[in-house]
C-alpha positions as CSV (number, residue, x, y, z in Angstrom):
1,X,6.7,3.5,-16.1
2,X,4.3,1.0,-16.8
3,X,2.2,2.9,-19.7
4,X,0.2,-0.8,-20.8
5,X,-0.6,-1.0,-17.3
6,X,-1.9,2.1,-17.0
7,X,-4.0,2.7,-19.8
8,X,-5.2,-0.6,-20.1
9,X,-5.7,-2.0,-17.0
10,X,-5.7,0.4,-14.1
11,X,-8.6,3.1,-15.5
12,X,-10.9,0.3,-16.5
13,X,-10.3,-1.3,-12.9
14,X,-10.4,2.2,-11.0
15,X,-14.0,2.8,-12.7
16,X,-15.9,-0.4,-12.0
17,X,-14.0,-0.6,-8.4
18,X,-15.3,2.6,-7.7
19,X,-18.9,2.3,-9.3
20,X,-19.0,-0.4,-7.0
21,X,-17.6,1.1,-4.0
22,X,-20.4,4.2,-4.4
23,X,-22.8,1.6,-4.0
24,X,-21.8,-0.4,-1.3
25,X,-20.6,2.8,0.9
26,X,-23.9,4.4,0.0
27,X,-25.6,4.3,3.5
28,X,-22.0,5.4,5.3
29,X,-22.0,8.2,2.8
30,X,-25.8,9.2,3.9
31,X,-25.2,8.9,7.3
32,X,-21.9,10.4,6.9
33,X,-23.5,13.6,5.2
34,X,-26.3,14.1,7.9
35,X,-24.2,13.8,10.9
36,X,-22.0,17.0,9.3
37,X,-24.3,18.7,8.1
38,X,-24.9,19.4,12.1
39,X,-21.9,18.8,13.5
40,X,-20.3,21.4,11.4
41,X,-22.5,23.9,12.4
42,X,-23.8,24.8,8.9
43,X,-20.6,25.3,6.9
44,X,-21.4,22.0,5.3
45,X,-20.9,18.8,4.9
46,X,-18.4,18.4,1.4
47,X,-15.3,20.2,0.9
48,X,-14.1,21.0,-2.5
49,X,-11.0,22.7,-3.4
50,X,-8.8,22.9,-6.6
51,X,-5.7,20.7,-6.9
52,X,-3.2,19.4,-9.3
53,X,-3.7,15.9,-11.3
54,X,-2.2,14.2,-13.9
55,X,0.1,16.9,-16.0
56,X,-0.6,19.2,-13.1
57,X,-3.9,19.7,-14.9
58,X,-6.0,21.5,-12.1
59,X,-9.3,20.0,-10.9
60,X,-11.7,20.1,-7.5
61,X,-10.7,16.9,-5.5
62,X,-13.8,16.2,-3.1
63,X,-14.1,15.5,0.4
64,X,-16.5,15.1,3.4
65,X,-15.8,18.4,5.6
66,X,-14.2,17.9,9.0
67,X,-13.6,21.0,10.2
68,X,-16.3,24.1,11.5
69,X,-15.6,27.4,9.4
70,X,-15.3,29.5,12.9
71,X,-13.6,32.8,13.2
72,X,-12.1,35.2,15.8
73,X,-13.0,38.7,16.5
74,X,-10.6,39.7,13.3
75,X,-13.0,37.4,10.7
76,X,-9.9,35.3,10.2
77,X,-10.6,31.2,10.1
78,X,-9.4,29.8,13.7
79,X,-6.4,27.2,13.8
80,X,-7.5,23.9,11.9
81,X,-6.7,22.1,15.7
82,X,-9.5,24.2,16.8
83,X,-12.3,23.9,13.6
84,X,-11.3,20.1,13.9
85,X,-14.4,18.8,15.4
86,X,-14.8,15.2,17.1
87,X,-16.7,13.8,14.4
88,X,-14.5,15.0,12.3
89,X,-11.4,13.4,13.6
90,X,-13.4,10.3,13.7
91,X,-14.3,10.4,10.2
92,X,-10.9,11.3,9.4
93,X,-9.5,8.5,11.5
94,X,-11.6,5.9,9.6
95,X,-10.7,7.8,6.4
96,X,-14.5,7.9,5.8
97,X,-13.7,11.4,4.7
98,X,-12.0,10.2,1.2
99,X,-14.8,8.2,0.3
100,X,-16.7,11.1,-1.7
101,X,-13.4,11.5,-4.1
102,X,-14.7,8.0,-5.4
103,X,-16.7,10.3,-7.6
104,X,-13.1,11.8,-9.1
105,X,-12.4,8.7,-9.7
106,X,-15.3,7.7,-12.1
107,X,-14.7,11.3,-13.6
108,X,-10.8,10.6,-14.4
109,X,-9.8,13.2,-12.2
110,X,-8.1,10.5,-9.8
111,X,-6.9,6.7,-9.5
112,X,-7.5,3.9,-6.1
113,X,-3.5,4.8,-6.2
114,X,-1.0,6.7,-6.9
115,X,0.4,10.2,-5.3
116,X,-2.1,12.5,-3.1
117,X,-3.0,15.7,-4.6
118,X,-1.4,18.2,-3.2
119,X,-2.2,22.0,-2.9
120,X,-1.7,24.2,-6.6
121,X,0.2,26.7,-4.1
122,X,3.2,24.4,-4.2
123,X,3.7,23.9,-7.4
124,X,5.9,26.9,-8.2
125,X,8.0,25.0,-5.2
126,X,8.8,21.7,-6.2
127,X,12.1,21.0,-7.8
128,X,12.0,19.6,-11.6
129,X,12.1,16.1,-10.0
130,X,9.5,16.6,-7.8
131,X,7.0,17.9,-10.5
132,X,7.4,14.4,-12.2
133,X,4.7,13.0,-9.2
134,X,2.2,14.6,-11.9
135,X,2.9,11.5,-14.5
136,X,0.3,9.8,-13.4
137,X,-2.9,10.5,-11.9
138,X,-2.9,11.0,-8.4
139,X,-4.6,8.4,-5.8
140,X,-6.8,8.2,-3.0
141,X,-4.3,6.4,-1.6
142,X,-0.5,5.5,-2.3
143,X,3.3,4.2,-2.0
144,X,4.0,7.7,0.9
145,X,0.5,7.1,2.5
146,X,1.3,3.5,3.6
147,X,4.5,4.1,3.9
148,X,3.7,7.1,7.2
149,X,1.3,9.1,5.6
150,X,1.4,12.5,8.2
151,X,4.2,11.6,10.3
152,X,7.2,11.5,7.7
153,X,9.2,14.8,5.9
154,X,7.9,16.4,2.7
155,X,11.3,15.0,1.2
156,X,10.6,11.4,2.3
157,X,7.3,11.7,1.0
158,X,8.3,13.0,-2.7
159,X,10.9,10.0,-2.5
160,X,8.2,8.0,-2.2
161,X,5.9,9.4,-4.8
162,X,8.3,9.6,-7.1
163,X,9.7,6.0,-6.8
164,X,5.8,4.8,-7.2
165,X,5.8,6.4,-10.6
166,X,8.8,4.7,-11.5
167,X,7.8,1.6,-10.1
168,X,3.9,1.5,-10.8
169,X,2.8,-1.9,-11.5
170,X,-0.4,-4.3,-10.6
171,X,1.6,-6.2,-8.1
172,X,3.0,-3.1,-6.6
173,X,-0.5,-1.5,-6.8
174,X,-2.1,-4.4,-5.0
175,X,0.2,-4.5,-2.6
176,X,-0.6,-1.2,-1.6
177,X,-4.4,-1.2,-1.6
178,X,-3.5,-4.3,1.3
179,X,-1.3,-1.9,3.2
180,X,-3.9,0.8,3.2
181,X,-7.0,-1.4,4.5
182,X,-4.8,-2.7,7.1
183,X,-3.6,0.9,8.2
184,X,-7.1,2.1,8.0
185,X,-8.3,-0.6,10.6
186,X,-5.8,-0.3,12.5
187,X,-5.7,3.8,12.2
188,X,-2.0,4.0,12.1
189,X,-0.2,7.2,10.3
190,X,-2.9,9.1,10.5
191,X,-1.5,12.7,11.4
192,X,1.7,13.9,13.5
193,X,0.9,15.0,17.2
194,X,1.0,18.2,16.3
195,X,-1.4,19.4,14.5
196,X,-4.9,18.5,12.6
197,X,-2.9,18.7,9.3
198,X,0.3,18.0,8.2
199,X,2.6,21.1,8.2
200,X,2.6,23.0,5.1
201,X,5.6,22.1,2.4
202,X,7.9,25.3,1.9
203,X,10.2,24.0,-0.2
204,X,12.4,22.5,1.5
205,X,11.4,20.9,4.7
């Protein structure tokens, strides 16, 4: 692992990158906000929710809100293919719903790039290799996202976060900041045919 790299280079880049990206995406951000705000019938238009970073140090990644918080007769939440509004899947097709963890990024809680922060509920679930995706801070983007994002196993996945932490570099970084604007235009890997969110990691799938 790269530790000059990261210390050195990557935070200061990550910072300025995403001061600048804040102000730039500012009106998509607006416009973004008031368009959920009633297309989510009033359960909001951010989403926060606690997560593993760097050391598995827990903090609240944030995100623009896709999905409606409807119930059925019981008061239980609805299936996420049913909350999943249009909008939403836009926004989440255009990954215009990551833009608001640019502010985790300017707080340290995140990197441009590096493994997605997963749910603290698998933790207790990952195997002593797996836990080592926590070396670095995790990323908005990364190696597994460009790499099928959604549509590949939980096992190929942690193969590929893992081989990004042994691997991180500039070169490898940059190469996968390219992969993920081109992915994003073209919307590819988005999520499987199946459902609104990728199947939930059990251990061993």
């Amino acid at each position: 692992m790269n530790n000059l790299y990261i210390n050195c280079v990557k935070r200061p880049i990550g910072f300025v990158g995403a001061l600048m990206a804040l102000i730039v995406c500012a009106p998509i951000i607006v416009v973004t906000f008031i368009w959920l705000h009633f297309a989510n019938k009033g359960a909001g238009a951010f989403f926060y929710q606690e997560r593993p970073g760097k050391n598995e140090k827990i903090f609240k990644v944030i995100k623009f809100k896709t999905m409606t918080e409807e119930r059925d007769e019981n008061g239980q939440l609805l299936p996420d293919e049913q909350r999943l509004t249009k909008v939403g899947k836009f926004i989440r097709s255009t990954s215009i719903d990551e833009l608001p963890q640019l502010i985790n990024i300017l707080k340290g809680d995140m990197a441009f790039i590096g493994p997605r922060p997963l749910l603290t509920q698998y933790l207790p679930l990952y195997s002593e290799q797996q836990h080592h995706r926590h070396d670095v801070l995790p990323g908005i983007t990364g190696w597994a996202q460009v790499n099928g994002r959604n549509n590949i196993s939980w096992t190929k996945k942690f193969e590929y976060d893992l081989w990004y932490v042994q691997h991180i570099s500039l070169l490898l970084d940059t190469k996968i900041f390219f992969m993920t604007i081109k992915n994003v235009f073209c919307r590819t890997d988005i999520n499987n045919d199946n459902a609104a969110t990728m199947y939930p990691f059990d251990g061993n799938n």
